[in-house]
C-alpha positions as MATLAB code, in Angstrom:
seq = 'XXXXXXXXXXXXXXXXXXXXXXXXXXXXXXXXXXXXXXXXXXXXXXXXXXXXXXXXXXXXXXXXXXXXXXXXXXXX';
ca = [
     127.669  144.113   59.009;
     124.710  145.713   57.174;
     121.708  143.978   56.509;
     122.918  143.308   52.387;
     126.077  141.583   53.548;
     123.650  139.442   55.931;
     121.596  138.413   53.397;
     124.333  137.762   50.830;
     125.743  135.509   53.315;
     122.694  133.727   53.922;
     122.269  133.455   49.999;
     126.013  131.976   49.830;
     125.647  129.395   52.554;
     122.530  128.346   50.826;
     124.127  127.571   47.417;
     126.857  125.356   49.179;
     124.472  123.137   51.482;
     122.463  122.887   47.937;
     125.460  121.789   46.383;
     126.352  119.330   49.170;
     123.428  117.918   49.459;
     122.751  117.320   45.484;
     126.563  115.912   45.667;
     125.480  114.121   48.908;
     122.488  112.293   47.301;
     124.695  111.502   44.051;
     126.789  109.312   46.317;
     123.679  107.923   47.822;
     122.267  106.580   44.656;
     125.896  105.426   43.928;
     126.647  103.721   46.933;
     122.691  101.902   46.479;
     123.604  100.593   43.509;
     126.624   99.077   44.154;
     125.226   97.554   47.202;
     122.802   95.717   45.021;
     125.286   94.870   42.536;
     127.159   93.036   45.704;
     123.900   91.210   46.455;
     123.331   90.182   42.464;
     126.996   89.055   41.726;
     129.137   86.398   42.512;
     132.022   87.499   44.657;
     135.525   86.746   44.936;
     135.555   85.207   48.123;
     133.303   84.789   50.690;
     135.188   87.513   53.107;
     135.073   90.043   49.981;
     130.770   89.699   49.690;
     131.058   90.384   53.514;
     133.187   93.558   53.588;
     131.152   94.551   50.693;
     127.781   94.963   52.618;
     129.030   95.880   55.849;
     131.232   98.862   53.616;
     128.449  100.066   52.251;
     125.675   99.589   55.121;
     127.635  101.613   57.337;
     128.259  104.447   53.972;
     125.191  103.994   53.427;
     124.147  105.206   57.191;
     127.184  107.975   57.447;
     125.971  109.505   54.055;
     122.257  109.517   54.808;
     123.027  110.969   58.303;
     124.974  114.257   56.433;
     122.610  114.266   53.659;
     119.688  114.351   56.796;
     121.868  117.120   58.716;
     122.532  118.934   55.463;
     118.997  119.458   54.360;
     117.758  120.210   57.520;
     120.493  123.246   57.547;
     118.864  124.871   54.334;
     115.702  123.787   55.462;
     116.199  126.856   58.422;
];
């Protein structure tokens, strides 16, 4: 490979992890708001406000965790 398909690569991978993490950080702010829209409304049952914040606690942890790795990546 010559040294323009290199940096075209580099370029390419670039865009996606940009794209991923924009995407990545979309869900975040989703995934915050319904997790204080659990907190602020009544729920169904008491098992349902549960599942709620442990749902989104542990989406909340997996999604920060690929945002973190993401950024990192086109940090490099």
């Amino acid at each position: 490979m010559d040294e323009n398909e290199i940096t075209l690569e580099k370029k390419q991978s670039n865009i996606g992890n940009l794209v991923v993490a924009l995407i990545l950080m979309l869900i975040l702010v989703y995934m915050v708001s319904q997790l204080s829209e659990a907190f602020n409304s009544e729920p169904i049952t008491k098992w349902y406000f549960y599942m709620n914040i442990i749902g989104y606690a542990w989406g909340l942890i997996f999604v920060s965790l690929l945002l973190y790795y993401t950024i990192k990546n086109l940090i490099k």
